[in-house]
Backbone of each chain as ProteinMPNN parsed JSONL, in Angstrom:
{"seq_chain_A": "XXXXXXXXXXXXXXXXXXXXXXXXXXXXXXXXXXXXXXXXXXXXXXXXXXXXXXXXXXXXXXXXXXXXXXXXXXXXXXXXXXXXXXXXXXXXXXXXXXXXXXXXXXXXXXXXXXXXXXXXXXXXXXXXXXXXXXXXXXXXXX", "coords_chain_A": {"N_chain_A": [[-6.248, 7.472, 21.926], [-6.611, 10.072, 19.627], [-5.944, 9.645, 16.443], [-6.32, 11.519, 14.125], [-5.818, 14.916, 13.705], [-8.997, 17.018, 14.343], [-9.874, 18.722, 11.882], [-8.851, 17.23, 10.355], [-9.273, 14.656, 10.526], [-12.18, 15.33, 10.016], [-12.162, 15.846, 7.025], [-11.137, 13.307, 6.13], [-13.164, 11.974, 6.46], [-15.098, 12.726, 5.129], [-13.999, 12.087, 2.335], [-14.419, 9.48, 2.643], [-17.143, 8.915, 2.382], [-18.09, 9.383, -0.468], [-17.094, 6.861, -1.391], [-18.217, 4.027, -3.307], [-18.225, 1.294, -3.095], [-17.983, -1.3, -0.421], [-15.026, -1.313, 1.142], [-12.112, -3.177, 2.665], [-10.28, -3.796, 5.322], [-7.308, -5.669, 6.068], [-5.632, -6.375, 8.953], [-2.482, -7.617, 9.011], [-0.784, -9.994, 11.03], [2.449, -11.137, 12.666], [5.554, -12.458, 13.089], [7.849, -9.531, 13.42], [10.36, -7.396, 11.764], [13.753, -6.816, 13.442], [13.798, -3.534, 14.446], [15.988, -0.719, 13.188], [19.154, -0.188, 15.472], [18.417, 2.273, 18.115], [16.363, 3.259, 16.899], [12.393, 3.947, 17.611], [11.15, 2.893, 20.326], [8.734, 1.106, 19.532], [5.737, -0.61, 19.151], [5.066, -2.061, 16.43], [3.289, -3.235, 15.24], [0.766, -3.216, 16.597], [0.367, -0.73, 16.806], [-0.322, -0.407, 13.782], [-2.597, -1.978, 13.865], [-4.011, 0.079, 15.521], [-4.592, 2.583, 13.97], [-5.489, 1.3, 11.48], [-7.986, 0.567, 12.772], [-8.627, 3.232, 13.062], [-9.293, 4.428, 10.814], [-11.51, 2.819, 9.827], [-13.505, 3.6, 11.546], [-14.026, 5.887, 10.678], [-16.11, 5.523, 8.432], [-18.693, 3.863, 7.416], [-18.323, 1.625, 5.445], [-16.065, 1.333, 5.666], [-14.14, -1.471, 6.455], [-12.666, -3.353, 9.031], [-10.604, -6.557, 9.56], [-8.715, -8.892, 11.667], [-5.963, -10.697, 11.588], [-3.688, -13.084, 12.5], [-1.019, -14.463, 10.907], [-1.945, -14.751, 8.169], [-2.101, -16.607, 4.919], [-0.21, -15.2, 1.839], [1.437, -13.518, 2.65], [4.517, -11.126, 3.355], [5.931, -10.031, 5.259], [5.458, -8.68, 7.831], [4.262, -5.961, 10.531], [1.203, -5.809, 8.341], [-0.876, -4.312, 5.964], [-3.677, -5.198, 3.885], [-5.498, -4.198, 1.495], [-8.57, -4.168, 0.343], [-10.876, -4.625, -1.888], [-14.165, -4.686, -1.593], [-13.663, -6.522, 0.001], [-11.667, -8.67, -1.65], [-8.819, -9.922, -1.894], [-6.367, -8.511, -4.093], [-4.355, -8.375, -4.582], [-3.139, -5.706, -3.019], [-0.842, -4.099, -0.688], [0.508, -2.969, 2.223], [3.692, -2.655, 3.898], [4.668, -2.846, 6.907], [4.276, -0.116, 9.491], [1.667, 2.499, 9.187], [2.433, 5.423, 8.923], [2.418, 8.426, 9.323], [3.663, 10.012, 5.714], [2.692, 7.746, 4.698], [0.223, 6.986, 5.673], [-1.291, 8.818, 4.323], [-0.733, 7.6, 2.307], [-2.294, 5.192, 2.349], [-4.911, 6.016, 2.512], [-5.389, 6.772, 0.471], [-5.356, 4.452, -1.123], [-7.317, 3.284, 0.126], [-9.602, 4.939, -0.833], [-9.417, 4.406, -4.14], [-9.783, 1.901, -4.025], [-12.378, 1.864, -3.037], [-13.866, 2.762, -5.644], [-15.797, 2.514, -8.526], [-14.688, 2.447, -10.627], [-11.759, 2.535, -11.994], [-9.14, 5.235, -11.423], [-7.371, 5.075, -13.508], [-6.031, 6.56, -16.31], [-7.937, 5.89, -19.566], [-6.046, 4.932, -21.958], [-4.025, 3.96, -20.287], [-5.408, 2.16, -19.07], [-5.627, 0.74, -20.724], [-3.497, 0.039, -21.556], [-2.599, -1.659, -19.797], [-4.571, -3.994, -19.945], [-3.614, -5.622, -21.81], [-1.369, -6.774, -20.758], [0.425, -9.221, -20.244], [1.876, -11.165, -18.233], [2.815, -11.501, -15.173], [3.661, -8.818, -13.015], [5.267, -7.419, -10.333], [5.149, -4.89, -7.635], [7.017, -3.007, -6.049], [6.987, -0.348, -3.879], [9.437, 1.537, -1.984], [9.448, 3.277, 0.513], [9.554, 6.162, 3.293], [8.305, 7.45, 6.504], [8.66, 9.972, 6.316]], "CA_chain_A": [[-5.646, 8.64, 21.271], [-7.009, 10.027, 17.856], [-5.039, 9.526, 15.163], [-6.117, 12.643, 13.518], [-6.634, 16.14, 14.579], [-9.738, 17.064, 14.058], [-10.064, 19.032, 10.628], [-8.166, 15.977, 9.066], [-10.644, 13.503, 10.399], [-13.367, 15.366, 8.725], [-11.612, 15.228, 5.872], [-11.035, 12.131, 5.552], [-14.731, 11.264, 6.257], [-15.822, 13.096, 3.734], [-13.66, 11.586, 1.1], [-14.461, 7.871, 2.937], [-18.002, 9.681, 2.155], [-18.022, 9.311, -1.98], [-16.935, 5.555, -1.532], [-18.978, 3.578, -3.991], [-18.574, 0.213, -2.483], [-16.863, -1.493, 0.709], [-13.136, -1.896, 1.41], [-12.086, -4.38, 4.035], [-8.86, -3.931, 5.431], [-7.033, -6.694, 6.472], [-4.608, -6.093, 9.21], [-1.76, -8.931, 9.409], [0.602, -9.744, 12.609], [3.184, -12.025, 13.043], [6.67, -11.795, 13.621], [8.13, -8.466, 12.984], [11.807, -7.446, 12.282], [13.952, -6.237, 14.647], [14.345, -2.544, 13.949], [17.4, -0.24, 13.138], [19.803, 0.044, 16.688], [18.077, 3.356, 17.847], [14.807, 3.048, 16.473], [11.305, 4.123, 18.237], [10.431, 1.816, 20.638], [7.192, 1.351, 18.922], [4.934, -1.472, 18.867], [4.199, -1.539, 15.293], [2.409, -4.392, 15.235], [-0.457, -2.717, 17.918], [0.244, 0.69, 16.225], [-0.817, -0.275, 12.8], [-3.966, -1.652, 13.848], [-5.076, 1.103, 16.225], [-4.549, 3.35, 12.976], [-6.748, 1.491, 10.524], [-8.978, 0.856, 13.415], [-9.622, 4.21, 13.615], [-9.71, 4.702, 9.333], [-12.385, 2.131, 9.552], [-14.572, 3.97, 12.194], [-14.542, 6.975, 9.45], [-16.719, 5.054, 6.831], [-19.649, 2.905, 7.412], [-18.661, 0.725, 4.509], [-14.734, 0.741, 5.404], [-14.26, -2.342, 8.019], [-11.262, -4.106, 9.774], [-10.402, -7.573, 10.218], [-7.358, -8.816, 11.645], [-5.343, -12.426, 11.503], [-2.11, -14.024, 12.825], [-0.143, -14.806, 9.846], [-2.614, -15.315, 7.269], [-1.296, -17.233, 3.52], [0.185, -13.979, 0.875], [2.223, -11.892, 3.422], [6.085, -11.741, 3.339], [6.408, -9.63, 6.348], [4.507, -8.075, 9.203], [2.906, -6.338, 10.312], [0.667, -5.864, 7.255], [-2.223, -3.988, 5.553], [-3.868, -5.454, 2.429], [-6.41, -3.546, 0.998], [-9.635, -5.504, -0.245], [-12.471, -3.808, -2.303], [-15.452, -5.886, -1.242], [-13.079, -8.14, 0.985], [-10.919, -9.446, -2.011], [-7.776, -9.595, -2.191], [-6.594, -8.008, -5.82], [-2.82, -7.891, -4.299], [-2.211, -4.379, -2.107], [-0.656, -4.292, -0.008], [1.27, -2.174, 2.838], [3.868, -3.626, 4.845], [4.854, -1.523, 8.009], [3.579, 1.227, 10.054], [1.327, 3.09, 8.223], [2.161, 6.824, 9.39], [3.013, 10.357, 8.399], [3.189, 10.246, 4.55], [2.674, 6.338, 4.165], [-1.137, 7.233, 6.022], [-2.201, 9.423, 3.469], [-0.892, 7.162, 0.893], [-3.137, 4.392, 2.69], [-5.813, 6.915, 2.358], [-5.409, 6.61, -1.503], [-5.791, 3.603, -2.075], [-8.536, 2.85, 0.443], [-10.26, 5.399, -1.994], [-8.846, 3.946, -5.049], [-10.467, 0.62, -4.301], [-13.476, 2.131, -3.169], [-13.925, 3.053, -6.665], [-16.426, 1.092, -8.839], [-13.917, 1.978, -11.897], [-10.291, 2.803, -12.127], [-9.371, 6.332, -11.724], [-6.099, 5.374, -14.356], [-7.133, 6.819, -17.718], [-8.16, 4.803, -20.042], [-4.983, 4.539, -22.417], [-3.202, 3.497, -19.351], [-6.078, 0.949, -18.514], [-5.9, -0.466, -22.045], [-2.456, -1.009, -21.553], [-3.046, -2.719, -18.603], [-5.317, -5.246, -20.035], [-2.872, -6.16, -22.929], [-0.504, -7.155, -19.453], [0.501, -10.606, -20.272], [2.682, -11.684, -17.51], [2.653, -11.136, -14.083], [4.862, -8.456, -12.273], [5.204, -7.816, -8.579], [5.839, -3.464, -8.059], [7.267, -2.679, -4.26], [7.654, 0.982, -3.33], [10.134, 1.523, -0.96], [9.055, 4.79, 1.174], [9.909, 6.438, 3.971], [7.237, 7.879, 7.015], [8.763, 11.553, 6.496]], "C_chain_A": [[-6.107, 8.71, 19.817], [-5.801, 9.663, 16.898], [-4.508, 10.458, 14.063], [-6.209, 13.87, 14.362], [-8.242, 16.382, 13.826], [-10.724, 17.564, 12.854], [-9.679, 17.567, 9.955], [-9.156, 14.754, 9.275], [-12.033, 14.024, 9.728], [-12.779, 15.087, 7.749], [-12.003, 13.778, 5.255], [-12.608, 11.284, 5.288], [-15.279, 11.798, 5.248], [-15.219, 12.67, 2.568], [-13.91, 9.837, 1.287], [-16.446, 8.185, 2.098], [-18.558, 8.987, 0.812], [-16.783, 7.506, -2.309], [-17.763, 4.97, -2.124], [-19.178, 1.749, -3.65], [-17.504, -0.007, -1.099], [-15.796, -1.857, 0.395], [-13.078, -2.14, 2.65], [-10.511, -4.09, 3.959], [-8.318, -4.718, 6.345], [-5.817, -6.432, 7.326], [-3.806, -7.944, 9.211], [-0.922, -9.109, 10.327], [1.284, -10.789, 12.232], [4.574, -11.192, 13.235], [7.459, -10.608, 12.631], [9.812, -8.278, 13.093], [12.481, -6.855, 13.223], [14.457, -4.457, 14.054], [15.722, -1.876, 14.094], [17.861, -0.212, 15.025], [19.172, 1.678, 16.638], [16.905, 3.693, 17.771], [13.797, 3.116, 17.479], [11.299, 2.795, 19.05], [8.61, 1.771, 20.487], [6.713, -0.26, 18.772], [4.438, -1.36, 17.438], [3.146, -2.223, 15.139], [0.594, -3.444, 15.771], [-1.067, -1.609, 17.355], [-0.859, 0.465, 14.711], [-2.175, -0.765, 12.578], [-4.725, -0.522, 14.204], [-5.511, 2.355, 14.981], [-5.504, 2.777, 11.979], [-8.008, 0.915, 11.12], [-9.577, 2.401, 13.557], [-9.757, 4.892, 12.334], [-10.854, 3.934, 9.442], [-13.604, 2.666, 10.312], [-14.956, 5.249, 11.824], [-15.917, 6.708, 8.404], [-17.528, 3.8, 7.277], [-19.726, 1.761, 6.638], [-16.618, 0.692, 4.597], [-14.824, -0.263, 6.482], [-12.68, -2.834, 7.933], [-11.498, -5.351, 9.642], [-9.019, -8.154, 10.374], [-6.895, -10.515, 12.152], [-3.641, -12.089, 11.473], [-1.832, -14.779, 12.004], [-0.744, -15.424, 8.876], [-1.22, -15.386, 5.488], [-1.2, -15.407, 2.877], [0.464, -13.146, 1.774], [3.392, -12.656, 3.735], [6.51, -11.32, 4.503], [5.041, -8.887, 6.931], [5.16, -7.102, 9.485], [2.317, -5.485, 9.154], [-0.596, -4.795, 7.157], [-2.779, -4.195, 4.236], [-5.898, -4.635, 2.304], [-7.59, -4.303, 0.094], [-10.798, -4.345, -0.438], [-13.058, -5.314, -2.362], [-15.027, -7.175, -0.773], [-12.079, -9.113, -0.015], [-9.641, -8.722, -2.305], [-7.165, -9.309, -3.614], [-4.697, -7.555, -5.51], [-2.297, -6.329, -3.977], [-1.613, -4.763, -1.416], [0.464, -3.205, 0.682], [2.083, -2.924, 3.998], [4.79, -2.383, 5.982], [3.812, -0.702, 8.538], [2.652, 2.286, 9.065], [1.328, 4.746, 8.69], [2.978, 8.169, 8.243], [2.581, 9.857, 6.66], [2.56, 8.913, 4.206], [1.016, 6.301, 4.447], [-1.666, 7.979, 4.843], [-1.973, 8.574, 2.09], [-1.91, 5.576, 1.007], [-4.873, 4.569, 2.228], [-6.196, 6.651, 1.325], [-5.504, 5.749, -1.956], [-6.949, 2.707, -1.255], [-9.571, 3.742, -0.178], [-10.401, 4.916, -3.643], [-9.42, 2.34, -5.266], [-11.756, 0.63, -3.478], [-14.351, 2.759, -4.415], [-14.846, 2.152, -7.419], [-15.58, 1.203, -9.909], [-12.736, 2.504, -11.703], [-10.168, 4.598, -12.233], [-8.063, 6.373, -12.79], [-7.19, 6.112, -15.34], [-6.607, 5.754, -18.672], [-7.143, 4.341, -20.952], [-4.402, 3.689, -21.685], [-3.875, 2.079, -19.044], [-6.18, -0.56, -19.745], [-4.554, -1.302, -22.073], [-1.86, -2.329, -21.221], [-3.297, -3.845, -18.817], [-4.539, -5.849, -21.382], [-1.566, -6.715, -22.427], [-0.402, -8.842, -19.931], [1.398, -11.802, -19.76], [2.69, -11.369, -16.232], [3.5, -10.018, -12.928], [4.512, -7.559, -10.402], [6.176, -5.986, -8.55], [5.983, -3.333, -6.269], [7.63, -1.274, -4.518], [8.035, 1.125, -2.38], [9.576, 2.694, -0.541], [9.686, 4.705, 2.787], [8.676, 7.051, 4.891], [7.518, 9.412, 6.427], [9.289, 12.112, 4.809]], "O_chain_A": [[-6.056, 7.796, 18.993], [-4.654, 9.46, 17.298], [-3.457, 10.534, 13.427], [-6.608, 13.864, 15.527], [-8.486, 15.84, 12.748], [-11.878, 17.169, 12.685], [-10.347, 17.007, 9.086], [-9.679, 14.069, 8.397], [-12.803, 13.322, 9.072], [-12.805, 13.894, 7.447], [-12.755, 13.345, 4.381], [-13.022, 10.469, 4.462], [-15.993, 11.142, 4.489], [-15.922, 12.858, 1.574], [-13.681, 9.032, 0.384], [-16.758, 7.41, 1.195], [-19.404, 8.1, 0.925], [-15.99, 7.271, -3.221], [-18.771, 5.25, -1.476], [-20.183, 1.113, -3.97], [-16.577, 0.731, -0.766], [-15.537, -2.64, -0.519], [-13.699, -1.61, 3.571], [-9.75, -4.12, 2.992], [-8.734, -4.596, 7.497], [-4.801, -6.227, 6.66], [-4.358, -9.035, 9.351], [-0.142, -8.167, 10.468], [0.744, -11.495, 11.381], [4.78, -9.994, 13.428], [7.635, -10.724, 11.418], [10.503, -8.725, 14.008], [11.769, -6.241, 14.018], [15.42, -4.309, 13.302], [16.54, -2.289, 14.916], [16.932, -0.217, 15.832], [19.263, 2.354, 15.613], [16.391, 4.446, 18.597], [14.062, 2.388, 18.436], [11.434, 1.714, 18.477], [7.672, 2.246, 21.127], [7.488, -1.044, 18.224], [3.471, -0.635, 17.204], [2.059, -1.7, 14.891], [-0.416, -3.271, 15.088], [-2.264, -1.336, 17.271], [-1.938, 1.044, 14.587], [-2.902, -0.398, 11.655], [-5.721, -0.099, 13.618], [-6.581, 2.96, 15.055], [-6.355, 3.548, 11.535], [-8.996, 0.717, 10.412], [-10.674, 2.706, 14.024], [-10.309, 5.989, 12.426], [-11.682, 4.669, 8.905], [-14.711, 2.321, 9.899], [-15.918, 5.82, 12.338], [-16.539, 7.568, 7.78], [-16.92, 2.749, 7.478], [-20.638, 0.941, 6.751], [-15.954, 0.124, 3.73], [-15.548, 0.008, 7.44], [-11.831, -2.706, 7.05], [-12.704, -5.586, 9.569], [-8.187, -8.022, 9.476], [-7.492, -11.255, 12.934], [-2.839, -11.371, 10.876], [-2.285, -15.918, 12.117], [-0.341, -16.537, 8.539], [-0.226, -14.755, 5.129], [-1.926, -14.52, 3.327], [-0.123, -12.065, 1.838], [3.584, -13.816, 4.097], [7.412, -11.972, 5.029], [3.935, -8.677, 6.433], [6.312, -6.935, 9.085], [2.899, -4.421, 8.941], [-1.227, -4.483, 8.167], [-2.41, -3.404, 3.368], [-6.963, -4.693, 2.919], [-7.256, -5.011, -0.856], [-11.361, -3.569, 0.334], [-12.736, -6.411, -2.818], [-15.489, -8.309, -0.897], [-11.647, -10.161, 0.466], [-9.384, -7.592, -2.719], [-7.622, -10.104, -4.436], [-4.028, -6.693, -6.079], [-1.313, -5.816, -4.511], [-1.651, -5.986, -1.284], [1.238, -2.61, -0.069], [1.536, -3.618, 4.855], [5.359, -1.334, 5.679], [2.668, -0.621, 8.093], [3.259, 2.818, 8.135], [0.234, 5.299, 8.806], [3.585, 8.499, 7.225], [1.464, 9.433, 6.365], [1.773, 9.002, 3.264], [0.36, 5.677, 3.613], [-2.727, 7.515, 4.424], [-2.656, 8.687, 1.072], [-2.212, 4.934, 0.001], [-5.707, 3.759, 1.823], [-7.352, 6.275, 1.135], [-5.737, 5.722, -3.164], [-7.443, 1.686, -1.733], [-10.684, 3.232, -0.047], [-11.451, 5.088, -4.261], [-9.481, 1.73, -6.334], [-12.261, -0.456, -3.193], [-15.465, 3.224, -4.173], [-14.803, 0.972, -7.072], [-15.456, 0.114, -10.469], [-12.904, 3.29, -10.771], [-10.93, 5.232, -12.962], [-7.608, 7.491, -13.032], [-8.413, 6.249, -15.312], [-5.58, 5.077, -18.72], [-7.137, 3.11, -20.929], [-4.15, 2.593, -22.186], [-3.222, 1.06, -18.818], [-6.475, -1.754, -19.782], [-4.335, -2.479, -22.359], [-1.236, -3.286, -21.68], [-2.703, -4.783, -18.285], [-5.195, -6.719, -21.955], [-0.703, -7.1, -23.217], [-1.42, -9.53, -19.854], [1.665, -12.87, -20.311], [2.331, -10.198, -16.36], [3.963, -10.577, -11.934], [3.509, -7.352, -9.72], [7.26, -5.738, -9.078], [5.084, -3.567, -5.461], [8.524, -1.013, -5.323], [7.226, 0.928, -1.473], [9.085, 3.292, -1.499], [10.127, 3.713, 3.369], [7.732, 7.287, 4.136], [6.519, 10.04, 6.075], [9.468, 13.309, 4.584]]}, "seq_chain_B": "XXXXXXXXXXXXXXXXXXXXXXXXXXXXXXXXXXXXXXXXXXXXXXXXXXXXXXXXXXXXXX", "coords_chain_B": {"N_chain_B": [[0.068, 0.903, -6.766], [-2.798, 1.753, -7.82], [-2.759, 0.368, -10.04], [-2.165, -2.147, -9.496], [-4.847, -2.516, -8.32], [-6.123, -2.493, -10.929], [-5.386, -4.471, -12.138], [-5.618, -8.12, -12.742], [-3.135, -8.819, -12.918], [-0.939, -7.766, -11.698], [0.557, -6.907, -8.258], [1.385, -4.669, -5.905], [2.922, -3.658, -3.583], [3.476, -0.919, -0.777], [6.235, -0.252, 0.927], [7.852, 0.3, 4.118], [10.52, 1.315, 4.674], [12.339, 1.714, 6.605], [11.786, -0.187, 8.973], [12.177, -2.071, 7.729], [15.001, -2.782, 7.562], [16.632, -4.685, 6.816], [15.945, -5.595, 4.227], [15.267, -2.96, 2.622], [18.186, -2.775, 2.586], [19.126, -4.483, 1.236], [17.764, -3.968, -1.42], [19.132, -1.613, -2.112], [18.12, 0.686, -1.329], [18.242, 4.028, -0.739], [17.044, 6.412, -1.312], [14.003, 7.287, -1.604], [10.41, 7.733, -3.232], [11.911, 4.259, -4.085], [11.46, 2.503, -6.386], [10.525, -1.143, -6.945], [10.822, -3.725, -9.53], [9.438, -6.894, -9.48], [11.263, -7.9, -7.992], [13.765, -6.585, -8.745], [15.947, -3.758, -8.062], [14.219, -0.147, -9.551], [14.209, 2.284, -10.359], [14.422, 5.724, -8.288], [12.088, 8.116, -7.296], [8.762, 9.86, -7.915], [7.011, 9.289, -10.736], [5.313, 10.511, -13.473], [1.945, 9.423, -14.369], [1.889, 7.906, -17.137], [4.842, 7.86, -17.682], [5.283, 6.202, -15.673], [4.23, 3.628, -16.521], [5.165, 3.024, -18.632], [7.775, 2.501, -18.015], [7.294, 0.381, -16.101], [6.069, -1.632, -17.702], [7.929, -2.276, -19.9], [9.656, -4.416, -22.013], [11.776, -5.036, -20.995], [10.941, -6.862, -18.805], [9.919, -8.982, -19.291]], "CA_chain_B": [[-1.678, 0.445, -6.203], [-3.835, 1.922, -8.396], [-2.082, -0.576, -11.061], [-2.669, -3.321, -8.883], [-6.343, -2.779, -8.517], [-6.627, -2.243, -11.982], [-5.181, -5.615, -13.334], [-4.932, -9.07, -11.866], [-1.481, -9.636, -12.668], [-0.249, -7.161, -10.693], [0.575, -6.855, -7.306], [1.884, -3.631, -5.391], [3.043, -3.387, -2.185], [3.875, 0.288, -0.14], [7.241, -0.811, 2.572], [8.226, 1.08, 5.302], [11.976, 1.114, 4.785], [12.736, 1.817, 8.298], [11.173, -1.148, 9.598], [12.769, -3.798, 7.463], [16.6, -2.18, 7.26], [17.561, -5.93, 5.815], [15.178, -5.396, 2.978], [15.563, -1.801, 1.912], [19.669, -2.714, 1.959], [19.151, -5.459, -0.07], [17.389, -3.412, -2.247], [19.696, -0.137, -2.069], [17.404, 2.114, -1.044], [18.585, 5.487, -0.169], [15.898, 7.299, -1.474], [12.354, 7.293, -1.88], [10.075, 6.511, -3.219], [12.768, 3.727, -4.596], [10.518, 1.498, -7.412], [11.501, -2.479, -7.088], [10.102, -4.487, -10.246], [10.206, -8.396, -9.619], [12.89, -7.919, -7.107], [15.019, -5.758, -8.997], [15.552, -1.872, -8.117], [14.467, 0.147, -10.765], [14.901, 3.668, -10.011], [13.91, 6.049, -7.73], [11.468, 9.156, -7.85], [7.777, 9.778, -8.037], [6.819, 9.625, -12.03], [3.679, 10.552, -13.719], [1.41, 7.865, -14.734], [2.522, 7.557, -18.824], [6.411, 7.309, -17.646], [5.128, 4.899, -14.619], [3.746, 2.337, -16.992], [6.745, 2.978, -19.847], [9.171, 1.744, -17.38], [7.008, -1.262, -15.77], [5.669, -2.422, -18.677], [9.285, -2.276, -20.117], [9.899, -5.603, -22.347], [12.574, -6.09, -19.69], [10.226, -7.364, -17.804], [9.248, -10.135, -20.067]], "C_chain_B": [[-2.731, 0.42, -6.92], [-3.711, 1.011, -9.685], [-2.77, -1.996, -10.729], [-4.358, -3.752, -8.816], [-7.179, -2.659, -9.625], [-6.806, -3.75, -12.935], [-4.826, -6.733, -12.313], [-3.736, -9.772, -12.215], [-0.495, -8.767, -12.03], [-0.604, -6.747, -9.36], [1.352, -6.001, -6.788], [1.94, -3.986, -4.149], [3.557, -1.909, -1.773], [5.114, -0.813, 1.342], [8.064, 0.208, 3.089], [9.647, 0.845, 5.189], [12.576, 0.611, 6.336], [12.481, 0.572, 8.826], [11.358, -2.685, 9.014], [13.799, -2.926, 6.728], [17.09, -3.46, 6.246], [16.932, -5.739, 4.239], [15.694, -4.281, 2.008], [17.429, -2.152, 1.878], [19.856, -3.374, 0.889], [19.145, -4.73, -1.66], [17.845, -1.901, -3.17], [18.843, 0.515, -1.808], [18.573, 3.083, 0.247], [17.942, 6.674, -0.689], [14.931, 7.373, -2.088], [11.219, 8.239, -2.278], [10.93, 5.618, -3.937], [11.257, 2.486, -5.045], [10.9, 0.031, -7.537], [10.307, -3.268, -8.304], [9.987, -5.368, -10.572], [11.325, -8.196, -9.24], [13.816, -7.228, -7.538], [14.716, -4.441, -9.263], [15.295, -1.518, -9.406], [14.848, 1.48, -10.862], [13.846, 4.418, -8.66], [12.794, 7.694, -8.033], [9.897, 9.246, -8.533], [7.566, 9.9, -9.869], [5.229, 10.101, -12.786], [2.737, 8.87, -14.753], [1.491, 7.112, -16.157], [3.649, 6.84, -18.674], [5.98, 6.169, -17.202], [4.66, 3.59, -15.109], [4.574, 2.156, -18.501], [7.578, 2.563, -19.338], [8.083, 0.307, -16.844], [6.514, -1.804, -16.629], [6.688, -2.683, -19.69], [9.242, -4.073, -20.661], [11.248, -6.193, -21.548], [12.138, -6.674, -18.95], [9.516, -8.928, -18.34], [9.934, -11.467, -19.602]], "O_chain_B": [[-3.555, -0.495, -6.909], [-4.721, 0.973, -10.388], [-3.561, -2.69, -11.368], [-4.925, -4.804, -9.111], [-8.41, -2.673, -9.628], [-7.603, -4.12, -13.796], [-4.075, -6.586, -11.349], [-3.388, -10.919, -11.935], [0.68, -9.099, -11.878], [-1.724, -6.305, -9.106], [2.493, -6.347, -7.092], [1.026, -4.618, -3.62], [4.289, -1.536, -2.689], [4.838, -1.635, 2.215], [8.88, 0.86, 2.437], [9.951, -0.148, 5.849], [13.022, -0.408, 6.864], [13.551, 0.238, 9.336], [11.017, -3.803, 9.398], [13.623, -2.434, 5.613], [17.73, -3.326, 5.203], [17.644, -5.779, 3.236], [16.319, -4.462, 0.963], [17.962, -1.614, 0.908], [20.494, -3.09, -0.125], [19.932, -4.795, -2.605], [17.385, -1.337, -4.163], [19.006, 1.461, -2.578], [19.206, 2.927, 1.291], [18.347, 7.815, -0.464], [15.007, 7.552, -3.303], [11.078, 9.348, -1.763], [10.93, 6.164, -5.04], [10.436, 1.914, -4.328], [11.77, -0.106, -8.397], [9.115, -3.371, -8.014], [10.206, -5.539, -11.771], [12.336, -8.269, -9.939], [14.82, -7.128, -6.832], [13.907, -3.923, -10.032], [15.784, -2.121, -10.361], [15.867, 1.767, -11.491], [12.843, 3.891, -8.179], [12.926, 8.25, -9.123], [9.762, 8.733, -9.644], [8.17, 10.888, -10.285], [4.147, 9.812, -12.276], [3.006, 7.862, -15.406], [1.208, 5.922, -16.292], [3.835, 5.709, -19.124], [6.087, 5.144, -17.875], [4.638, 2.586, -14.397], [4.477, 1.192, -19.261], [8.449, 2.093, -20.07], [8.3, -0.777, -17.386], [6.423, -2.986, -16.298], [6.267, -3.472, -20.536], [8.863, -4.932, -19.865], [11.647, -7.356, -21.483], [12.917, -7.211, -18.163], [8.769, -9.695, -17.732], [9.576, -12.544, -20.077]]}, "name": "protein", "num_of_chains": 2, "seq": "XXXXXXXXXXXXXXXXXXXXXXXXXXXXXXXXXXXXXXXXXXXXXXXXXXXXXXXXXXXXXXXXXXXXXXXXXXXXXXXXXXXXXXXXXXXXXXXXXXXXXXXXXXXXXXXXXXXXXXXXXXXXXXXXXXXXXXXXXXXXXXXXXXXXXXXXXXXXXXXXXXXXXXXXXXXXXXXXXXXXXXXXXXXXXXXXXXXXXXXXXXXX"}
């Protein structure tokens, strides 16, 4: 089953397109929580590869690889985002659908980037960072 | 994210509320995007990228 319809997969290839180097996306599995009483019976685990299996067959320079409970993941199942295969701390934890896909989108662009699209005030701030902090966005698919 | 790949002392994550209920309670979420900074909520609501680094770069964070 696609993933997209078919305008949106061009799309997306054409913005995987103006990628300036590779991004490796790392799916992660292990044990997953038990969802709300109610809740999809959804494989997320299965789901969230077949999804950036089929972002990765957009882009000649996006790839997959996927591991059973690799070190730096708090929960499953996972997507860490790697320009040129390193880890630089993304990360997505859950299903990646409806709005949470396009925000996947953004930052498998975002670290296909060879420079930052912050501006540069923002980037100076950045580098004057002298402690380490840890930013979670909670989201929702809808 | 785009924070994260900017600087190596930070680390972003995107979480699926839905899919870890123990988490997002912990965390209060009831509406998103809800911002957590070093484990503690900070608010909720998309910001533009000036505010977004006036609140995490916040000497509360020190």
């Amino acid at each position: 089953m696609a993933i997209f319809r078919p305008e949106d997969e061009e799309r997306v290839r054409e913005l995987f397109a103006e990628l300036e180097r590779p991004v490796e996306l790392l799916v992660a599995h292990g044990p997953e929580e038990t969802p709300l009483p109610g809740a999809r019976d959804i494989d997320f685990g299965a789901q969230t590869e077949r999804i950036v299996r089929g972002l990765a067959e957009l882009s000649d320079i996006v790839s997959i690889r996927v591991e059973e409970e690799p070190a730096g993941f708090e929960r499953y199942p996972a997507v860490s985002v790697q320009p040129e295969g390193r880890d630089v701390g993304v990360r997505y934890y859950g299903l990646p659908w409806g709005y949470e896909l396009g925000s996947l989108i953004g930052a498998v662009l975002e670290a296909g980037r060879s420079e930052s699209s912050l501006r540069p005030e923002s980037l100076e701030r950045l580098a004057a960072l002298d402690r380490d902090l840890t930013i979670d966005v909670f989201v929702t698919p809808t | 994210m785009k924070c994260a790949l900017a600087s190596p002392r930070i680390r972003a994550a995107g979480i699926e509320s839905t899919e870890f209920p123990a988490l997002a309670e912990e965390m209060e979420v009831y509406a998103v995007p809800r911002i957590v900074v070093n484990g503690v909520p900070q608010w909720d609501g998309a910001v533009p990228e000036r505010v977004f680094l006036d609140r995490v770069l916040a000497p509360a964070f020190e």
